[in-house]
Structures are given as C-alpha cells and as structure tokens.
C-alpha positions as semicolon CSV with decimal commas, in nm:
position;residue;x (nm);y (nm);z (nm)
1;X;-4,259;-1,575;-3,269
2;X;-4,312;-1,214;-3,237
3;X;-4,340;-1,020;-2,926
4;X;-4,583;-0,735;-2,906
5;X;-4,444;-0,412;-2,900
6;X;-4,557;-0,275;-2,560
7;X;-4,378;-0,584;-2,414
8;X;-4,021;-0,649;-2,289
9;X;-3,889;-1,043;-2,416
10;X;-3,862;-1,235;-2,126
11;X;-3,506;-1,341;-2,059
12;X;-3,373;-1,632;-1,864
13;X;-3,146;-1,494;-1,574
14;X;-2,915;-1,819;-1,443
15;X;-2,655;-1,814;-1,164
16;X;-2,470;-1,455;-1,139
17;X;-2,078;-1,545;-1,303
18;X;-1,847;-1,692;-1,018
19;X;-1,592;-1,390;-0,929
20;X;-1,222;-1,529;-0,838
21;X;-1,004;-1,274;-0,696
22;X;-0,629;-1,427;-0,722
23;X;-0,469;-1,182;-0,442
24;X;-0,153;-1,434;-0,443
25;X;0,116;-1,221;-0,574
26;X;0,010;-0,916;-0,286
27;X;-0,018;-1,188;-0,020
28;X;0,315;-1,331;-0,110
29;X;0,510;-0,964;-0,132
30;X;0,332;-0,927;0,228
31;X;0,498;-1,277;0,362
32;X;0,803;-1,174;0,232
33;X;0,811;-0,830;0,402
34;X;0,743;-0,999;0,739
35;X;0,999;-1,313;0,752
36;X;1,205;-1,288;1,048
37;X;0,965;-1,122;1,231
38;X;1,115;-0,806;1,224
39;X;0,945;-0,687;0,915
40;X;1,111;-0,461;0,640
41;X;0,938;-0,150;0,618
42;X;1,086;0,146;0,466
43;X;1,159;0,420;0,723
44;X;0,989;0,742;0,634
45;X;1,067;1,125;0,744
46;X;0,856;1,223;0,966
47;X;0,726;1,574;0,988
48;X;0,676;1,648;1,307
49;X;1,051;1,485;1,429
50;X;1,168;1,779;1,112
51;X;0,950;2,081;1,284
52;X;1,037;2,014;1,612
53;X;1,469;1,998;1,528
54;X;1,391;2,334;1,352
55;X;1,283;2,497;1,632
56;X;1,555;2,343;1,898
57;X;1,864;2,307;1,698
58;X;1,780;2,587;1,393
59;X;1,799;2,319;1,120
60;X;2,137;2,160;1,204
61;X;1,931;1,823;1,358
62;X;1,766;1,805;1,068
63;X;2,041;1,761;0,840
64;X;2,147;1,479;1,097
65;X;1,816;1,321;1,085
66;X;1,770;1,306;0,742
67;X;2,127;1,152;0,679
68;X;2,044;0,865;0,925
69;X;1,676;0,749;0,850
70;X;1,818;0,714;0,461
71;X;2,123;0,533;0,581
72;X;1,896;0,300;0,772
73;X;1,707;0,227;0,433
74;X;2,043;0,177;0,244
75;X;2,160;-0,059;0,497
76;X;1,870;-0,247;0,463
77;X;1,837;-0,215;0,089
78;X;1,486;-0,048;0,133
C-alpha cells in the first residue's frame, strides 16, 4: 500500500522509553564521606585567608598557612 506523495505515513507513537538513572555509586561515595558525622572534606586554600597574611605578616603567615591546611589533609589522608 502506497502512500501519496504529499502525505507523511502515519506512525504509531507508544509509551515514551522508561529512563532509569542508577545514581548508586555517587550516593554511596556521598555516605561514605559523611560516616561519623564529621564528614571528610578536603580542606582547601582559601584566598582571601592568603591576601589578608600578605598584607599583615609580608608573606611569612602564608608560608605557615599553607604548611598546615596540607598537613591537615595528610593527616586525614585527603
């Protein structure tokens, strides 16, 4: 059976596809980061705590600050 030309074939349209998002392995790394309560984040450097021992200690502070917010990740194997 032929369609004419100026006509589109009709197509049957079912149920859109069923979408499963399996987020278990983020949720899991998330649980893990928070047992204890405490919750293991790495420290970071922060910019402003760098500026502002500049300007008051003329870069000595920041040599001190540096050396303990990486300690604190080493200790904690972060």
């Amino acid at each position: 059976m032929a369609t004419p030309q100026d006509q589109q074939p009709a197509q049957a349209y079912g149920q859109p596809p069923t979408i499963i998002i399996n987020n278990n392995s983020s949720a899991a790394a998330s649980a893990a980061a928070v047992i204890g309560g405490a919750g293991l984040r790495r420290r970071r450097q922060s910019l402003w705590v760098h500026f502002w021992l500049f300007m008051f200690t003329a870069g000595i502070g920041n040599v001190f600050y540096a050396m303990h917010v990486s300690r604190w990740n080493q200790d904690r194997g972060l």
